[in-house]
C-alpha positions in Angstrom: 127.7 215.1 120.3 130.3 217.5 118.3 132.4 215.6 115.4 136.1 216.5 117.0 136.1 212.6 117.1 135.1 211.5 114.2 137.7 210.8 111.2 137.1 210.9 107.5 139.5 208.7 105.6 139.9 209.1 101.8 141.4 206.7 99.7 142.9 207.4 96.3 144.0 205.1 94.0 145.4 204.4 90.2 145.1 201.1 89.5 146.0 199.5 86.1 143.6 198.3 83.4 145.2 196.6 81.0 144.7 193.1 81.1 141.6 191.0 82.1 143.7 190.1 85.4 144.0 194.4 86.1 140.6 194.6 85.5 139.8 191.6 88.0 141.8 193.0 90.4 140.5 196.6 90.2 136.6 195.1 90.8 137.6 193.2 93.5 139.0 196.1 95.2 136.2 198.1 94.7 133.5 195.8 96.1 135.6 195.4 99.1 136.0 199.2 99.3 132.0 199.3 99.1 131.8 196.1 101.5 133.1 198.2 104.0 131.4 201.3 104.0 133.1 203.4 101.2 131.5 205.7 99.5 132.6 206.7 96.2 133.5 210.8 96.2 135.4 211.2 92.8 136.5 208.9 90.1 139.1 206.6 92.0 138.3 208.5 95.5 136.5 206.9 97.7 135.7 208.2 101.5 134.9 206.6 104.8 133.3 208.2 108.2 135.2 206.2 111.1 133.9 206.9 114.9 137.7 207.3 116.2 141.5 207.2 115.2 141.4 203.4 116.6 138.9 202.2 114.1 140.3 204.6 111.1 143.4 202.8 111.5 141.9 199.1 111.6 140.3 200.1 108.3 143.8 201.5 107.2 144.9 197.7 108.2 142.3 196.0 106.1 142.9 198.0 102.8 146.7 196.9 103.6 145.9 193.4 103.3 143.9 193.9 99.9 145.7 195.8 98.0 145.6 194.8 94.5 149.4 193.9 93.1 150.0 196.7 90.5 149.6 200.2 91.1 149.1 203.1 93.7 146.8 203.5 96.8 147.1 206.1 99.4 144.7 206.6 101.9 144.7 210.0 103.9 142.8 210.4 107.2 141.7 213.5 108.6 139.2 215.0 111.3 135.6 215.6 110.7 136.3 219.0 111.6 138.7 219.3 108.8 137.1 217.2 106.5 134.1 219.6 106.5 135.9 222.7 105.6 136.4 221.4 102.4 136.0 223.4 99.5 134.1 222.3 96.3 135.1 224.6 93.1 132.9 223.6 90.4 132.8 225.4 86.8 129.7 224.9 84.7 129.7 221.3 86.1 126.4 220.0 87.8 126.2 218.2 91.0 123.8 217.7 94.2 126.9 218.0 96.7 126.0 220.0 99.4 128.5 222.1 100.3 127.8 222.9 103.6 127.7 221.2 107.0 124.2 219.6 105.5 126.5 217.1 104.0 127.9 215.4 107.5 126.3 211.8 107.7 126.3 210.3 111.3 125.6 206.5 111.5 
């Protein structure tokens, strides 16, 4: 099965943290990121593997309807294809990303 129909949708966000009710506001959001199949891939950047276009934009829908009052989210969907030819440039910083086509999960 190639991955031309898969979609990879990454969400940024800046959220504030000032009061207790930011703070609230920005867990919330994060368990429901994670309650529907986010993965975290940088400090405020989560990702998500969708099967098709259709079901990318129901999840774009869902993060609609639970966005926190205050602050910024953008989410930006993109093929498999061109998800994978991403690049990771890393100085003297360690990870265990692969950066190859090791790194595709299918579901």
């Amino acid at each position: 099965m190639s991955n031309y129909r898969y979609m990879r949708s990454l969400l940024m966000f800046d959220l504030p943290t000032l009061t207790a009710k930011n703070r609230r506001d920005y867990r919330h959001f994060v368990k429901m990121l994670k309650r529907n199949g986010f993965i975290q891939f940088q400090e405020s950047i989560y990702v998500k593997l969708s099967m098709n276009d259709s079901a990318a934009k129901a999840m774009c829908d869902t993060i609609k309807n639970n966005i926190p009052p205050d602050g910024l989210v953008s989410m930006l969907t993109v093929t498999e294809n061109q998800f994978s030819k991403i690049d990771f440039l890393l100085g003297s910083f360690e990870t265990d990303i692969v950066n190859s086509d090791q790194r595709v999960v299918e579901l």
